[in-house]
C-alpha positions in Angstrom: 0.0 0.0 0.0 3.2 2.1 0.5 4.0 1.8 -3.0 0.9 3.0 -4.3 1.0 6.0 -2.1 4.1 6.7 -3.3 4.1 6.0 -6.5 0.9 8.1 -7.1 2.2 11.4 -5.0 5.1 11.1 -7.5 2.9 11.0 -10.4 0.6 13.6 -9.3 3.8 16.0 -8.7 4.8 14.7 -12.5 1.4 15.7 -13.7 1.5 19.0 -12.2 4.7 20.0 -13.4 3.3 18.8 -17.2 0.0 20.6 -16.7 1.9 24.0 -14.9 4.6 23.9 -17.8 1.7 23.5 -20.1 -0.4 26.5 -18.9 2.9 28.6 -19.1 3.8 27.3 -22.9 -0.2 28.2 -24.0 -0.7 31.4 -22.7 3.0 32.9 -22.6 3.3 35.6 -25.2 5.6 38.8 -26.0 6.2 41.3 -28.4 9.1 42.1 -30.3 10.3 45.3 -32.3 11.7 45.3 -35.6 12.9 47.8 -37.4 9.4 47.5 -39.8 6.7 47.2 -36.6 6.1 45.2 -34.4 5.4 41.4 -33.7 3.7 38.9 -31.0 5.0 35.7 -30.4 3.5 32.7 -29.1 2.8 29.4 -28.9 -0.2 27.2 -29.6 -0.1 23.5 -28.4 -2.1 20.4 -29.5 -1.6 21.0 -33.2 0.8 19.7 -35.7 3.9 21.3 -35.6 4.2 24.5 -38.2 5.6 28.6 -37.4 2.6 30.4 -38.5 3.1 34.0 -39.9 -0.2 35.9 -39.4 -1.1 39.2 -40.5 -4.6 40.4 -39.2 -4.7 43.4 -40.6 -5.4 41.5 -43.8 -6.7 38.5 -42.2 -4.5 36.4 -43.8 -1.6 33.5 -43.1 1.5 31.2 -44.2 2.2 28.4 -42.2 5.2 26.9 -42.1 5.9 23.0 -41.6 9.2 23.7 -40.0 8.5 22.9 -36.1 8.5 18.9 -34.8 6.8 19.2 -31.2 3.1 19.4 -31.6 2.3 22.9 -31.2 2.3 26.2 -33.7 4.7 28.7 -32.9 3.0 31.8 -34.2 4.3 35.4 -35.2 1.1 37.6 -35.2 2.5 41.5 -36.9 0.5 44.0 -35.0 2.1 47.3 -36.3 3.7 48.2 -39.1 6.2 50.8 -39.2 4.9 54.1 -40.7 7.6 55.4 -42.3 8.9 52.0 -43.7 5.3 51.5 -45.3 5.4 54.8 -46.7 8.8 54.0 -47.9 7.7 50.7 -49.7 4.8 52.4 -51.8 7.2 54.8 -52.6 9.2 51.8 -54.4 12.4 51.6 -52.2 12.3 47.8 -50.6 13.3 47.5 -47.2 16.8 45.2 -46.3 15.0 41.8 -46.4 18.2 39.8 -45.3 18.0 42.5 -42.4 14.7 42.0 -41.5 14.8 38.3 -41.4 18.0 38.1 -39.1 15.7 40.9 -36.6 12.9 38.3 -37.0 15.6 35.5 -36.4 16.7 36.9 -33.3 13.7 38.2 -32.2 12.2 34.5 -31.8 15.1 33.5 -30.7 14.7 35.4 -27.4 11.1 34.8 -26.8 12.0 30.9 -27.4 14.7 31.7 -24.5 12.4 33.4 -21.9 9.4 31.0 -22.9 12.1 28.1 -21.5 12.5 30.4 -18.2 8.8 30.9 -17.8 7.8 26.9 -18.6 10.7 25.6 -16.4 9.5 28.0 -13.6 5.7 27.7 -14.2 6.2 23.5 -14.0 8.5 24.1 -11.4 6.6 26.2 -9.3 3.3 23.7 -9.5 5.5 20.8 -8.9 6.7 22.2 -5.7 3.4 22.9 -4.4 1.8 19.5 -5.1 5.1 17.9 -3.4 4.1 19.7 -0.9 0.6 19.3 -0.3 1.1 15.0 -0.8 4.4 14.7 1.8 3.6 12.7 4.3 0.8 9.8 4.7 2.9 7.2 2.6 4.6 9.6 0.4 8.3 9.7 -0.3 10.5 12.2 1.5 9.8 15.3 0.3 13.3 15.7 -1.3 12.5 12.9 -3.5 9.5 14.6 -4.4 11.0 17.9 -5.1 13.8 16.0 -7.4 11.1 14.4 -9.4 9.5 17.9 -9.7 13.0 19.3 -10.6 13.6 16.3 -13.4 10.6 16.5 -14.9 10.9 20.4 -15.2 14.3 20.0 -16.7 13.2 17.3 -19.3 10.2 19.3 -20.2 12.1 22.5 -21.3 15.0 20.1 -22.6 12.4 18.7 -25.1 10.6 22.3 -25.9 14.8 22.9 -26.5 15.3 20.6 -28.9 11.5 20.3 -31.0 9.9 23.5 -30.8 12.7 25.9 -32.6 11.9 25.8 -36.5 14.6 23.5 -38.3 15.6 23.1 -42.2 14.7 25.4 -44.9 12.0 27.8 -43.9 10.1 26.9 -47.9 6.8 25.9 -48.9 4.1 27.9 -47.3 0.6 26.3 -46.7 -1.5 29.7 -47.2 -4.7 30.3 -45.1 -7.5 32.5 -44.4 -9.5 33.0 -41.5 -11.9 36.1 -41.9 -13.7 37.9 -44.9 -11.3 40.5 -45.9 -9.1 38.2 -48.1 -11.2 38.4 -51.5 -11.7 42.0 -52.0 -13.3 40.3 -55.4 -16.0 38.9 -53.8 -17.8 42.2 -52.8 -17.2 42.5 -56.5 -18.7 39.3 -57.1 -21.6 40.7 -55.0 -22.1 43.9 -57.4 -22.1 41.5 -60.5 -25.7 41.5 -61.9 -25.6 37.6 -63.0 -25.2 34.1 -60.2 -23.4 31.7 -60.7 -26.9 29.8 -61.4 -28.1 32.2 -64.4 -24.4 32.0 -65.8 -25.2 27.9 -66.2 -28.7 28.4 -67.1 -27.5 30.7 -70.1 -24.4 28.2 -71.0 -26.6 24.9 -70.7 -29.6 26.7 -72.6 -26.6 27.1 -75.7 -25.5 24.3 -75.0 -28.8 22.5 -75.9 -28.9 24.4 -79.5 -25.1 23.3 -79.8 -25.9 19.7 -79.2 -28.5 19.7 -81.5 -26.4 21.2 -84.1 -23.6 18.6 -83.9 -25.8 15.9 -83.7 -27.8 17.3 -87.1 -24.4 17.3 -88.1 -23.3 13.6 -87.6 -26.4 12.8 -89.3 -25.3 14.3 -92.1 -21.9 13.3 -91.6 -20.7 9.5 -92.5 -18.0 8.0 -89.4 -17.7 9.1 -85.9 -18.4 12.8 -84.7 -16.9 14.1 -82.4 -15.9 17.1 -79.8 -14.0 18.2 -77.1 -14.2 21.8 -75.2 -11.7 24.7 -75.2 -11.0 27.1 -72.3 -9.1 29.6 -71.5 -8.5 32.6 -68.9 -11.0 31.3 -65.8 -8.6 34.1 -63.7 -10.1 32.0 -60.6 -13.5 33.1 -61.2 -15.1 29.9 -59.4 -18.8 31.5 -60.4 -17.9 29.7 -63.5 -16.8 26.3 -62.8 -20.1 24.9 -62.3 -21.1 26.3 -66.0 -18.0 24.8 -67.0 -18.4 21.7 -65.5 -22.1 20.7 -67.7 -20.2 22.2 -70.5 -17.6 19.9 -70.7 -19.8 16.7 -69.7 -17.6 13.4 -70.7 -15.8 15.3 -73.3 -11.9 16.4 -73.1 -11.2 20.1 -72.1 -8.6 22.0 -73.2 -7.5 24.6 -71.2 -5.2 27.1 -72.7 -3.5 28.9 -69.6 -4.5 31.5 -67.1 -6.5 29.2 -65.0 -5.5 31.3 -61.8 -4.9 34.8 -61.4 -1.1 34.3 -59.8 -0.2 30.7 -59.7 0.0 31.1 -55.8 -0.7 28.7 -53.2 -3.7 30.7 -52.2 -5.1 29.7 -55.5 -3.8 25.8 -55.4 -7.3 24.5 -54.1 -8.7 25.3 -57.8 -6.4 22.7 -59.1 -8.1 19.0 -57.8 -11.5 21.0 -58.9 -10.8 22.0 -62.3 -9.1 18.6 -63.5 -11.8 16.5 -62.4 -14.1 18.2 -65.0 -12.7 17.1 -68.2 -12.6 13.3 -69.3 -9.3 14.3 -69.9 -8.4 17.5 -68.6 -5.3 18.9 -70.7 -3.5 22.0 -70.0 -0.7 24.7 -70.8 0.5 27.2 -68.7 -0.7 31.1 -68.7 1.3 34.0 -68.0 -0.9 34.1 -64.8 0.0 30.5 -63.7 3.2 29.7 -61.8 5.4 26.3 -62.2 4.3 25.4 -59.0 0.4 25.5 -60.0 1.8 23.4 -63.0 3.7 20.7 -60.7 0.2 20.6 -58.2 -1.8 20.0 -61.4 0.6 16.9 -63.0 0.2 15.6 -59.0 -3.5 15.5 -59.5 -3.9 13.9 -62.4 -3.9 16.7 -65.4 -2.5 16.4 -68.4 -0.1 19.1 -68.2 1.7 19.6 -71.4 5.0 21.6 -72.1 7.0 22.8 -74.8 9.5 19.8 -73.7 6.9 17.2 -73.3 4.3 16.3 -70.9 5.0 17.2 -67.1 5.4 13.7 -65.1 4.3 13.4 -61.5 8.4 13.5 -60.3 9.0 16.8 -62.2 10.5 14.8 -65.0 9.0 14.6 -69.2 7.1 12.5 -71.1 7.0 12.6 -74.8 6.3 15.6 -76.7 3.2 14.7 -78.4 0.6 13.1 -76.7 -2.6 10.8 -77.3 -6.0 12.4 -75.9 -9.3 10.6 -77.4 -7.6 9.6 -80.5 -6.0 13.2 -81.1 -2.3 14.0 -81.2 -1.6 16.9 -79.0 1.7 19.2 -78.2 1.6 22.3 -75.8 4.0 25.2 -75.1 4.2 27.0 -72.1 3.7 30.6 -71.4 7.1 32.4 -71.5 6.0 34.8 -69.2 4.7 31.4 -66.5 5.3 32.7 -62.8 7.7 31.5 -60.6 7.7 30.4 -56.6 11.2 31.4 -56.7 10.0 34.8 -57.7 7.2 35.2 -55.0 4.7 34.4 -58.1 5.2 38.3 -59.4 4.5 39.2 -62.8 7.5 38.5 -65.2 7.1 41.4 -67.1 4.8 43.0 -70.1 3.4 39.5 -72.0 4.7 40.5 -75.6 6.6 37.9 -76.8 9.5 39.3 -78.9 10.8 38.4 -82.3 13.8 35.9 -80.6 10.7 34.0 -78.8 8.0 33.8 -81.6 11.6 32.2 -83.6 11.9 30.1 -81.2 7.7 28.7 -81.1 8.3 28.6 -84.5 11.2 26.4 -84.9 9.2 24.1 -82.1 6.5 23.9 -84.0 7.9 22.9 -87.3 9.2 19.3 -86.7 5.6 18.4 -85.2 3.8 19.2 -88.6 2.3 15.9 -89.9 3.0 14.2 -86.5 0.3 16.6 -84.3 -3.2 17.8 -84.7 -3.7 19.9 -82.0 -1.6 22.5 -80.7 -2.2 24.8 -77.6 -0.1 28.0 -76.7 -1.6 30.8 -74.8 -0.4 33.2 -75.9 -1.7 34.2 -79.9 1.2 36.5 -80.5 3.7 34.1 -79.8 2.2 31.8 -82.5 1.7 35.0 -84.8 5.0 34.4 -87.1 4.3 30.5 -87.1 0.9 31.2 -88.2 1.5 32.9 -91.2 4.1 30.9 -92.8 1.3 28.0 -92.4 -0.9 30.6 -94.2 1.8 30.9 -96.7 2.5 27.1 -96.9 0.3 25.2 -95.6 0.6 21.9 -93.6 -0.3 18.1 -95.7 -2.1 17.1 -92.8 -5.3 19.6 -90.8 -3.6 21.0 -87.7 -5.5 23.3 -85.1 -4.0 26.0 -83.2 -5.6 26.7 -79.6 -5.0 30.0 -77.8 -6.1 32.3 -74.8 -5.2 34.9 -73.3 -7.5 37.8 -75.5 -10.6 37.1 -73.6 -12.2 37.5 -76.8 -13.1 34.4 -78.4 -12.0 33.8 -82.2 -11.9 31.6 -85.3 -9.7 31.7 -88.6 -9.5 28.7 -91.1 -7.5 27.9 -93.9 -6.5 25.2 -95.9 -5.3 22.5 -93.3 -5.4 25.2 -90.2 -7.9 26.3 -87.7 -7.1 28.9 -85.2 -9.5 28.6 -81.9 -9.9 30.7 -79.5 -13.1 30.6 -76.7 -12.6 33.8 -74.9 -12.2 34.0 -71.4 -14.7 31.1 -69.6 -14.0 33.1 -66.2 -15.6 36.5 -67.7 -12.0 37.7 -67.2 -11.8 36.8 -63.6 -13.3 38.1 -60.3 -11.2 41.6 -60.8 -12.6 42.4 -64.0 -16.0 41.9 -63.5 -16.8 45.6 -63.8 -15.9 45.7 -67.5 -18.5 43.8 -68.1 -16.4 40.8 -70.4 -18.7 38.2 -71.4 -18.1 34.2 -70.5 -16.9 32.1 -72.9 -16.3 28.7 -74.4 -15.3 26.9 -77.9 -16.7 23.5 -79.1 -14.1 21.5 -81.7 -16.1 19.6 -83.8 -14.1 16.8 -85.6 -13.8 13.3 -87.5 -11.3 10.4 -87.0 -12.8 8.4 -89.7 -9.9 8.7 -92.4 -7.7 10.6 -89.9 -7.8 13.8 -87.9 -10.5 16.1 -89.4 -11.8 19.3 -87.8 -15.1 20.0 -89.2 -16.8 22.7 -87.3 -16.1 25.4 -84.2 -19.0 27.0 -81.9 -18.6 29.8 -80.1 -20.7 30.3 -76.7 -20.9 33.9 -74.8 -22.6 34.6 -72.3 -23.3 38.3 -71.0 -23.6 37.8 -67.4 -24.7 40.7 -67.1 -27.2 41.7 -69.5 -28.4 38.2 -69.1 -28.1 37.4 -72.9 -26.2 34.5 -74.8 -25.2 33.4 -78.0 -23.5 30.9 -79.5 -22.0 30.8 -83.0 -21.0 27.9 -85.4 -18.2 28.5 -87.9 -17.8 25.6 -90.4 -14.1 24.7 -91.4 -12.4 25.0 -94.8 -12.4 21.9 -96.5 
């Protein structure tokens, strides 16, 4: 029965150390100045280890995987500095290497005094509990403050050793907790169409279209066929259910600027978007990012580069590429974002001479060996366009582009340039100019090869509430 006693006053004196350095480590915090405002640190236990950095000003995050103990070690700004703000819209950048060694140093110390407070908060409880068990069948009450003592130490030697971030601080996880983030969704709000009329309008075009291509394989000996073309969606999610009973079971094309950045804020589009077509096939936009690119190969896309298709381990397939019996290439946008880069804008999208060359000399190798090709940007196709125009290809070849948010359609002997518009309206931030939605539907034949037969173009005015849809027949 001794045993027990002791062996529970010991444990009880264990447990209130835990619970006292626990209490301490959750509700601890400080502030810190840098020389661009100021910060709060502190610590959140019971979830998986990350360093948060948290601006509520902006109610918005980037959470770090960086920590091993179970807990989030947060950096909440509270101020900023006036005069370095005022000095940042003025253009001049402030001394980032600077500012991360204050930020270094400045967790650093509240990581020291947090040790203090947790070792002296367990402590402290310990103590007390040692004291309020001695006697009755409990150890001697130096034993009981050692235990206290050891248990203290080993606490703050573990908080030591898992709770400062480790490794390459990389790969935020963005988050959102409030309604400021999307100023595009008061926007949104002002828009005069829904998401629901938008679908209504598409699906009531989409009716006329079927009936259309199915007069048309009527008329129209072997197997008729289609897939849909897309472009610009500028994370307008308003138009991904329209989108979605557009496509049905047939392929999508998507021909770049599916986000407005490429950033990780934006990454959650990516498993929603490729599930809609049957496949889903994509090049890059000078408003996507490589790292949207690499999320989309992960989930399943058919992501298509000008050096072949973009495998799963960040590696290439071949260049041309099989998709419901059509041979299809894709170039990316030279002006694609970068993570390295902070996803910025890489400059005015104007392809020059030296890059429309280079699309050019791509291209010419693939004629006879491709029938579809997708680039998002027109202009860099411009020079290869007109020397098929000139001379043109043995074999039909169609040319897919974005990035006008005007829909268009050109044919010539063996060509056919496509372009659907913007399916996103021109995105959440563009709502105001009042660009109508829009969508292409490739009408084709594989009975004696690849033959391209007819184009429709959809718009819907959002809007105005109006639609229309347009069927240009190809060239024989």
């Amino acid at each position: 029965m001794r045993t027990v006693r002791s062996f529970a006053a010991v444990a009880l004196v264990v447990i209130a150390v835990l619970g006292g350095g626990l209490l301490a480590l959750a509700t601890y915090s400080a502030e810190r100045d840098l020389s661009v405002g100021r910060i709060e640190l502190s610590v959140q236990p019971f979830h998986p280890g990350a360093l948060d950095l948290y601006v509520p000003l902006v109610d918005w995050g980037a959470r770090f995987s960086a920590v091993r103990f179970p807990a989030r070690l947060s950096i909440d700004v509270r101020t900023v500095d006036r005069e370095a703000a005022q000095r940042v819209a003025e253009g001049q950048l402030p001394d980032v290497e600077a500012v991360r060694h204050e930020a270094r140093d400045a967790v650093a110390s509240y990581l020291r005094t947090l040790l203090l407070v947790v070792f002296a908060c367990g402590l402290l409880a310990g103590l007390v509990v040692a004291l309020a068990v001695r006697g009755r069948g409990a150890p001697r009450l130096r034993l009981l403050f050692a235990a206290a003592g050891g248990t203290a130490i080993a606490g703050c030697l573990a908080l030591a050793l898992l709770l400062p971030p480790r490794g390459v601080i990389a790969d935020p996880e963005y988050y959102a907790n409030g309604p400021d983030i999307p100023v595009a969704l008061r926007t949104i709000e002002q828009a005069q169409g829904s998401a629901r009329e938008i679908s209504e309008e598409l699906n009531e075009q989409l009716v006329g279209l079927a009936q259309l291509v199915s007069a048309s394989s009527r008329r129209t000996r072997g197997d008729v066929r289609g897939a849909v073309v897309a472009s610009d969606l500028h994370n307008n999610l308003l138009a991904l259910p329209a989108l979605d009973r557009a496509v049905g079971s047939r392929p999508l094309f998507f021909v770049g600027d599916l986000t407005s950045a490429g950033s990780p804020f934006e990454f959650s589009l990516v498993r929603r978007v490729v599930g809609l077509g049957h496949p889903f096939v994509f090049v890059s936009g000078n408003h996507d990012s490589d790292a949207l690119v690499r999320r989309m190969a992960l989930a399943g896309g058919i992501v298509l580069t000008e050096r072949g298709r973009l495998r799963n381990d960040g590696g290439y397939g071949p260049l041309v590429v099989r998709v419901r019996g059509l041979r299809v290439a894709g170039y990316s946008d030279p002006f694609e974002r970068r993570a390295s880069e902070h996803f910025r804008a890489r400059g005015e999208p104007r392809p020059d001479a030296e890059q429309r060359e280079e699309f050019r000399d791509w291209l010419r190798p693939l004629l006879g060996r491709v029938d579809v090709v997708m680039v998002h940007e027109p202009q860099l196709a411009e020079d290869a366009a007109e020397e098929l125009l000139r001379d043109p290809p043995a074999r039909p070849l169609v040319l897919l582009t974005g990035h006008t948010h005007v829909s268009s359609f050109r044919s010539s002997t063996n060509l056919v340039e496509l372009n659907g518009g913007t399916v996103g309206g021109g995105g959440t931030g563009n709502l105001e100019k009042s660009q109508p939605f829009g969508l292409a539907v490739l009408t084709y034949t594989r009975e004696d090869g690849f033959e391209p037969t007819a184009a429709d173009l959809v718009e819907i005015d959002a809007h105005a509430g109006s639609a229309r849809a347009e069927r240009h027949r190809v060239a024989p």
